[in-house]
C-alpha positions in Angstrom: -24.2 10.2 5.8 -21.5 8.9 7.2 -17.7 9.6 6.6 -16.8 5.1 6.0 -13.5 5.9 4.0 -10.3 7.8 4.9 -7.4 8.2 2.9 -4.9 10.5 5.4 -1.9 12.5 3.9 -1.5 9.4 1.6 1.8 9.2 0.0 3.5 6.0 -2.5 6.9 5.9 -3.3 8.5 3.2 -5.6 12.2 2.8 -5.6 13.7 3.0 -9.4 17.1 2.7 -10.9 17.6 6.5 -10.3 16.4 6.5 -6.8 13.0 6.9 -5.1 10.1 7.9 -7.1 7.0 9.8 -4.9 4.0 8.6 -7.2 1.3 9.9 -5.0 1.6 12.8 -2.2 -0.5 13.9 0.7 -3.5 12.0 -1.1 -6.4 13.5 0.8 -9.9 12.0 0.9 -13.0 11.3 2.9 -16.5 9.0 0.9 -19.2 8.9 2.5 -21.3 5.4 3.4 -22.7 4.3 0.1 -20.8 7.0 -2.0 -19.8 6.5 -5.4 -16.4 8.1 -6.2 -14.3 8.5 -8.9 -11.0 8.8 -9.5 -9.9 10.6 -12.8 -6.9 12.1 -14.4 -3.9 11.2 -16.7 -2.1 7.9 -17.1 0.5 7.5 -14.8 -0.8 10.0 -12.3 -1.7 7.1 -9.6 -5.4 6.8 -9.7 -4.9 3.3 -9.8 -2.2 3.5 -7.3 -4.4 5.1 -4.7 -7.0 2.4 -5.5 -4.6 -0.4 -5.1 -3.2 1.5 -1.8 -7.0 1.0 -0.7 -7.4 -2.4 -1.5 -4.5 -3.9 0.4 -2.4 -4.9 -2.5 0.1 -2.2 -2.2 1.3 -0.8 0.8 1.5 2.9 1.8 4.4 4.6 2.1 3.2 6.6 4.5 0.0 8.0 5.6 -3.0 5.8 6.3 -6.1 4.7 4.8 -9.2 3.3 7.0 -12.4 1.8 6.2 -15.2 1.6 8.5 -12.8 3.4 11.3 -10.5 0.4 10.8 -7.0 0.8 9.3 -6.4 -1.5 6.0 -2.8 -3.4 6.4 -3.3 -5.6 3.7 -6.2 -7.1 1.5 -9.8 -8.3 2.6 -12.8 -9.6 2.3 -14.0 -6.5 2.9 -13.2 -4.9 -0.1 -14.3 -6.4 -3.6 -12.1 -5.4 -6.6 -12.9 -5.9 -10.0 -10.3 -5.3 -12.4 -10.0 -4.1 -16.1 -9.3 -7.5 -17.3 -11.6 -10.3 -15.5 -9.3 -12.3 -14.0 -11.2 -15.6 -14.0 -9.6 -19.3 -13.8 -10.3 -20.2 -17.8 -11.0 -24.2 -16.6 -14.2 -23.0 -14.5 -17.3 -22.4 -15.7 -19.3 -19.1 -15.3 -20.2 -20.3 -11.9 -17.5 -22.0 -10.8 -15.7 -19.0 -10.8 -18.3 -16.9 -8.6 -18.7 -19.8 -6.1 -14.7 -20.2 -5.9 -14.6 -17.0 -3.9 -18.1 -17.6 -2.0 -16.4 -20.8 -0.5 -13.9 -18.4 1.0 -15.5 -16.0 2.1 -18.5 -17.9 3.8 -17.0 -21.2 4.6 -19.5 -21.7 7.4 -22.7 -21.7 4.8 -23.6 -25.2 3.4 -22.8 -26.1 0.3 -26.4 -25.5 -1.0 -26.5 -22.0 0.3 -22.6 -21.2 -1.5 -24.2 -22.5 -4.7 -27.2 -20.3 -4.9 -25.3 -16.9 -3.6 -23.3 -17.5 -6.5 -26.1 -18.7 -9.0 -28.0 -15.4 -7.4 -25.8 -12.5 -8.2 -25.1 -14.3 -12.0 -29.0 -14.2 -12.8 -28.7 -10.3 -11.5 -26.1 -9.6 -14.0 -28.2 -11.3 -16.8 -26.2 -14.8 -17.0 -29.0 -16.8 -15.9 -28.5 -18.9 -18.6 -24.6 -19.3 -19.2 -24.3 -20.9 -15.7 -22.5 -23.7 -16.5 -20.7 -22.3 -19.8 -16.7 -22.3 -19.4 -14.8 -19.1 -19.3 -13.9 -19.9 -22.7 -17.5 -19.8 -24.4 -17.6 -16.2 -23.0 -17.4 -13.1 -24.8 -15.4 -10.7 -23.1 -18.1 -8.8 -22.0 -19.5 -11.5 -20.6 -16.6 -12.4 -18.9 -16.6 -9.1 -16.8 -20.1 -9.7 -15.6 -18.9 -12.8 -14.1 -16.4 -10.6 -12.7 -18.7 -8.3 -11.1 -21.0 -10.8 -9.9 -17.8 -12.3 -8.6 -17.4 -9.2 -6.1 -21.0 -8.7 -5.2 -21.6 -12.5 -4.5 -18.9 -11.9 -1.6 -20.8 -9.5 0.3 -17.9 -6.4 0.4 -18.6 -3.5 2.7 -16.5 -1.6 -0.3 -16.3 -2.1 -4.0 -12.7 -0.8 -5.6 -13.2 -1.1 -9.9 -10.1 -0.5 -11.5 -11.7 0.9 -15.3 -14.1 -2.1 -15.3 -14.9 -1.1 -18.9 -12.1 0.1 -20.5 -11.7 -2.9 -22.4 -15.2 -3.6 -23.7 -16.6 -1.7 -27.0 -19.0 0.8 -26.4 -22.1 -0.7 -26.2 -21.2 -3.3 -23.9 -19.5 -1.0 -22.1 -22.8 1.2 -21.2 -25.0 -2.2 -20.7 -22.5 -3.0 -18.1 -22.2 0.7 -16.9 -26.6 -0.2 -16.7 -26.0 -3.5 -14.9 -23.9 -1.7 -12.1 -26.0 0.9 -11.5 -29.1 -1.8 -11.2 -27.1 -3.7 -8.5 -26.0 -0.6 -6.5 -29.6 0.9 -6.4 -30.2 -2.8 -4.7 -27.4 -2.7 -2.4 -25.7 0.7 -2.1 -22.0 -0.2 -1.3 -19.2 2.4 -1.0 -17.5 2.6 -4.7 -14.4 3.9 -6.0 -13.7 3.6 -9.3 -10.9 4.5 -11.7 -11.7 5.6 -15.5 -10.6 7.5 -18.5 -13.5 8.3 -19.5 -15.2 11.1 -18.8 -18.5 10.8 -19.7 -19.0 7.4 -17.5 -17.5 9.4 -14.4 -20.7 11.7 -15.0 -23.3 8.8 -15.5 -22.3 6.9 -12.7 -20.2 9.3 -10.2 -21.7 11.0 -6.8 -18.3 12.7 -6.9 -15.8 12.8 -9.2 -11.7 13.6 -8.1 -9.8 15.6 -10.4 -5.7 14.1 -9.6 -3.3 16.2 -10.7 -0.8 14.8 -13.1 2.3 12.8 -11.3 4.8 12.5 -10.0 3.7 13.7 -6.8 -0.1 13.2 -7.8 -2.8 15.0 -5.0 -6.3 15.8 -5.8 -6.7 19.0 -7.6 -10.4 19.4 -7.6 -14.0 17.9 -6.7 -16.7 17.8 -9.3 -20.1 16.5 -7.8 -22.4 15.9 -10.5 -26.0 17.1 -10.3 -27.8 14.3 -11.8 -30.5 13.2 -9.5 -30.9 9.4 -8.9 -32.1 7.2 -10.8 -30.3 8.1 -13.3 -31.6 7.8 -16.9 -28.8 7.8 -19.7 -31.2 10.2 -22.3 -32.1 12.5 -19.4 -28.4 12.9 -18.4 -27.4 13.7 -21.6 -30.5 15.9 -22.1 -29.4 17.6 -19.6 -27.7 21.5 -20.1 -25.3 20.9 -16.8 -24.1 17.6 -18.2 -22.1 19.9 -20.9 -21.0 22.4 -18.4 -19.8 19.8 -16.3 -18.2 17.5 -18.9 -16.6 20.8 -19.8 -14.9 21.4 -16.6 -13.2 17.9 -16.1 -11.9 18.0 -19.6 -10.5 21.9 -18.7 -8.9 20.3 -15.9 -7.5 17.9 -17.8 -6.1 20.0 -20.4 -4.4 22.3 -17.7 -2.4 19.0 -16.4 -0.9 18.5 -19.5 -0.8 21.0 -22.5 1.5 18.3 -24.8 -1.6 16.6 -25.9 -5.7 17.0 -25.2 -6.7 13.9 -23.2 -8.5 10.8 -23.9 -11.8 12.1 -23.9 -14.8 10.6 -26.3 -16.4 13.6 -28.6 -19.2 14.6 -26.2 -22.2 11.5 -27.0 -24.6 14.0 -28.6 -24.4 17.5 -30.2 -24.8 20.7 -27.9 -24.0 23.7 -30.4 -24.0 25.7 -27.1 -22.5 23.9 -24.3 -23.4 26.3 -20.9 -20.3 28.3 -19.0 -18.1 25.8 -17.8 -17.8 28.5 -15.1 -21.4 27.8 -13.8 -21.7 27.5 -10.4 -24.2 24.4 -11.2 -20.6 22.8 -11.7 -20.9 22.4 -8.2 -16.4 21.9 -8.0 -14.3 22.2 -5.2 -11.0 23.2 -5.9 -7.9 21.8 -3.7 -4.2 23.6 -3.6 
């Protein structure tokens, strides 16, 4: 595969009453074409930061970022970002939403051909039927499907989710983790995601980067899950490397910050003998 994303000696700094404040430091990264990466570590260390560097809405401080060999300098269609909270205009419906960003994107396409991209990628996330409902009527849950049809519907060469899920209660939270992983094994676009949660990094992750805790964040260590693909939630979990390498990102975790343990769920089913966390079946890379 492909090297399609660059992030080069990435560095943020944000000016603050006391002076400048270096968030991120000689942020280092390469993801492969049709890679699924995470981002994962403390609040406040910059995961969503560097994600926000990559979709345009913030710029670097220095350093450089480049997708498909071209340098970002500011935000595109390019690049579909779904955010923690939906984001969706509350007098649309379900639809209106999706096609409000198809007109923009494809302005050449008829009218007819806008309506049914956007129709298209809400059947695929299951609101076939909720078409014409308003924003309102939605659950919230609901609500962040239109969200990721939303980003889909617009054809991205990269997705960026910013915890897509970390508002939604558990359940919905691995329907939607299933929905995602449905569309991507359709269409296998370039995604980097930021979480808190451990055990959906594993699930859905190709690679998983460890940042160390700010200011000053960097990566501190690559985890590359060995779950073959398609991946089946009960075989995952069934699985004795899942423990050993849930294990390891929750040690790193710990070592970034021994105030408090982090915000890790209780492992999802018992293991009275989780393996080594030293395993080499870990599969981690460390970084200085």
């Amino acid at each position: 595969m492909s090297k399609y994303v660059e992030f080069y000696q990435v560095s943020k700094t944000f000016p603050t009453p006391n002076g400048p404040q270096v968030i991120v430091e000689d942020f280092n990264l390469t993801i492969t074409e049709g890679e699924f990466v995470t981002l994962i570590g403390h609040s406040g260390c910059g995961k969503s930061t560097v994600l926000n560097m990559c979709s345009g809405l913030i710029p670097v401080t220095s350093g450089g970022i480049a997708v498909a060999l071209r340098e970002i300098d500011g935000p595109g269609p390019d690049r579909g970002m779904v955010f923690q909270s939906p984001c969706l205009l509350p007098w649309l419906t379900a639809h209106g939403n999706v096609l409000l960003a198809v007109d923009r994107v494809f302005p050449d396409a008829t009218r007819a051909e806008r309506y049914d991209i956007a129709a298209h990628y809400l059947e695929l996330v299951g609101l076939g039927d909720a078409l014409d409902r308003s924003v309102k009527q939605l659950s919230q849950g609901m609500q962040q499907r239109v969200g990721i049809a939303r980003a889909f519907a617009t054809a991205p060469k990269m997705l960026l989710l910013d915890e897509p899920f970390g508002m939604l209660d558990s359940l919905t939270r691995m329907e939607l983790q299933e929905v995602l992983m449905e569309l991507l094994a359709r269409d296998r676009k370039t995604t980097l995601m930021v979480t808190h949660d451990v055990d959906e990094a594993l699930f859905l992750s190709d690679r998983i980067v460890m940042m160390t805790t700010g200011p000053k964040a960097r990566v501190g260590g690559i985890l590359a899950p060995t779950f073959p693909r398609p991946r089946i939630r009960q075989e995952v979990l069934d699985s004795a490397d899942y423990y050993t390498q849930r294990e390891v990102l929750i040690e790193f975790l710990e070592s970034q910050d021994k105030s408090h343990r982090p915000k890790a769920a209780p492992a999802p089913t018992s293991s009275p003998n989780p393996a080594d966390a030293t395993s080499p079946r870990a599969n981690v890379t460390a970084h200085p």
